[in-house]
DOFI-289074 format. One line per 3 residues: their letters; for each residue y, x, z of N, C-alpha, C. Coordinates in pm, whole numbers, plus 50000, padded with zeros to 5 digits. Layout:
a = Y:X:Z:Y:X:Z:Y:X:Z | ...
end
This chain:
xxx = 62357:69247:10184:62358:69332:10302:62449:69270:10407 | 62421:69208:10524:62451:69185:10623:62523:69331:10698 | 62667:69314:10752:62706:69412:10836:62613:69453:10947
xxx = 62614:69582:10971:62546:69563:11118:62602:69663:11203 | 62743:69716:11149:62809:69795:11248:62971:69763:11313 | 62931:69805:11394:63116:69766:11471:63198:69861:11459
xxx = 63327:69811:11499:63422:69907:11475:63433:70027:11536 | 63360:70048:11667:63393:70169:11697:63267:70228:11617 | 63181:70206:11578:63092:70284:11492:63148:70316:11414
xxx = 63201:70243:11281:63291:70249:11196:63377:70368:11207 | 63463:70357:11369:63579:70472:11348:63478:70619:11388 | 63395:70619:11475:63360:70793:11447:63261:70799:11359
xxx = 63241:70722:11261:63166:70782:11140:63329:70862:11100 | 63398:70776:11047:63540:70833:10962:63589:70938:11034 | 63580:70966:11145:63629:71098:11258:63522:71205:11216
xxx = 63425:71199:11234:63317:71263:11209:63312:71361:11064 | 63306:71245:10969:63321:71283:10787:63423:71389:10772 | 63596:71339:10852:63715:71426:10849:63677:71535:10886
xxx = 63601:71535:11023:63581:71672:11085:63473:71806:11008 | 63371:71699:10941:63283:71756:10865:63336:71830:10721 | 63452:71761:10668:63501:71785:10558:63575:71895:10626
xxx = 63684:71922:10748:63737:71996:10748:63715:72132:10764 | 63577:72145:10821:63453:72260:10882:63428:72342:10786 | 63430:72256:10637:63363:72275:10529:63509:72367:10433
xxx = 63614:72276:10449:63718:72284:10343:63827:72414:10407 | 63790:72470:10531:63874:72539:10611:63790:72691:10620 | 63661:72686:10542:63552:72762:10531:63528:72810:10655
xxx = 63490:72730:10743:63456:72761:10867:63285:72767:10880 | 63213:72663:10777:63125:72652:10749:63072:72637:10592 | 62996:72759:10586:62984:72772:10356:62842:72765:10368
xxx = 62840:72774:10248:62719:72797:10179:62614:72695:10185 | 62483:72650:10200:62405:72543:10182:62444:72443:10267 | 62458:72540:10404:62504:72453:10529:62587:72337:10549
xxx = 62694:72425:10448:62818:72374:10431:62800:72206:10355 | 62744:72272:10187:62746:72194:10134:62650:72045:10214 | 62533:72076:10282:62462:71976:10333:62589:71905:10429
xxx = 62671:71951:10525:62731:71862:10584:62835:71800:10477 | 62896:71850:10407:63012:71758:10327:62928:71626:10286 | 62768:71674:10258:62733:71519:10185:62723:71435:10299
xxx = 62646:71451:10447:62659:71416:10559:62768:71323:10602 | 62898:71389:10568:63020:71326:10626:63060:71246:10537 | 63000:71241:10390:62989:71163:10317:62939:71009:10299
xxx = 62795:71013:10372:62769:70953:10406:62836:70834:10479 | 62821:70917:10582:62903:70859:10737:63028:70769:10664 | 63109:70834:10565:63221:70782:10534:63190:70647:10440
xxx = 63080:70653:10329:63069:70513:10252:62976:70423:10362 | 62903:70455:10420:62850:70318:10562:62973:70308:10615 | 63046:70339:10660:63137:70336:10763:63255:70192:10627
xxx = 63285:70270:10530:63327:70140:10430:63293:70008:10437 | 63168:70050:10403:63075:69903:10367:63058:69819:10513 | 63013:69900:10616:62966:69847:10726:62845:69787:10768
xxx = 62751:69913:10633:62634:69853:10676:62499:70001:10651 | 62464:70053:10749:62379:70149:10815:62241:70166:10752 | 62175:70177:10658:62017:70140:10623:61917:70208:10754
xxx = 61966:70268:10777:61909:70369:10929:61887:70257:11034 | 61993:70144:11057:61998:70026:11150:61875:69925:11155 | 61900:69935:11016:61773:69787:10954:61713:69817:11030
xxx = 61584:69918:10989:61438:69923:11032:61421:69907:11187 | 61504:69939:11238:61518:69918:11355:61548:69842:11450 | 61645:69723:11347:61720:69603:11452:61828:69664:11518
xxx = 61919:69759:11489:62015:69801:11532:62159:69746:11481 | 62223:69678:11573:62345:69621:11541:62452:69645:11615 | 62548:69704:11588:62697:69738:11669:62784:69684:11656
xxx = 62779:69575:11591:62869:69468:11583:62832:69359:11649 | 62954:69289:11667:62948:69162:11765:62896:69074:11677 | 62814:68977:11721:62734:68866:11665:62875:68740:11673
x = 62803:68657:11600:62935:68530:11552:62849:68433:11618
end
């Protein structure tokens, strides 16, 4: 897997996940809803690790700077 995201992608996935987790963990948001965003921000949070999007591929989408 080739990276295909940049850092500011990177940082509001991880802003995003926090905020999603906190929506969730502050019971601001329950029940299916809930649970669907924690996996959501979940998400966001292991691409945001790795630095690499499967959503990007199909598309040719790259947010990172080329070398």
């Amino acid at each position: 897997m080739k990276k295909n995201m940049g850092n500011a992608d990177r940082i509001i996935r991880v802003i995003l996940a926090g905020v999603l987790a906190g929506l969730y963990f502050g019971n601001v948001v329950t029940g299916t809803l809930g649970i669907v965003l924690v996996a959501l921000g979940g998400v966001f949070l292991l691409t945001s690790l790795i630095g690499f999007c499967p959503l990007y591929a199909p598309f040719g989408i790259k947010t990172c700077k080329t070398k």
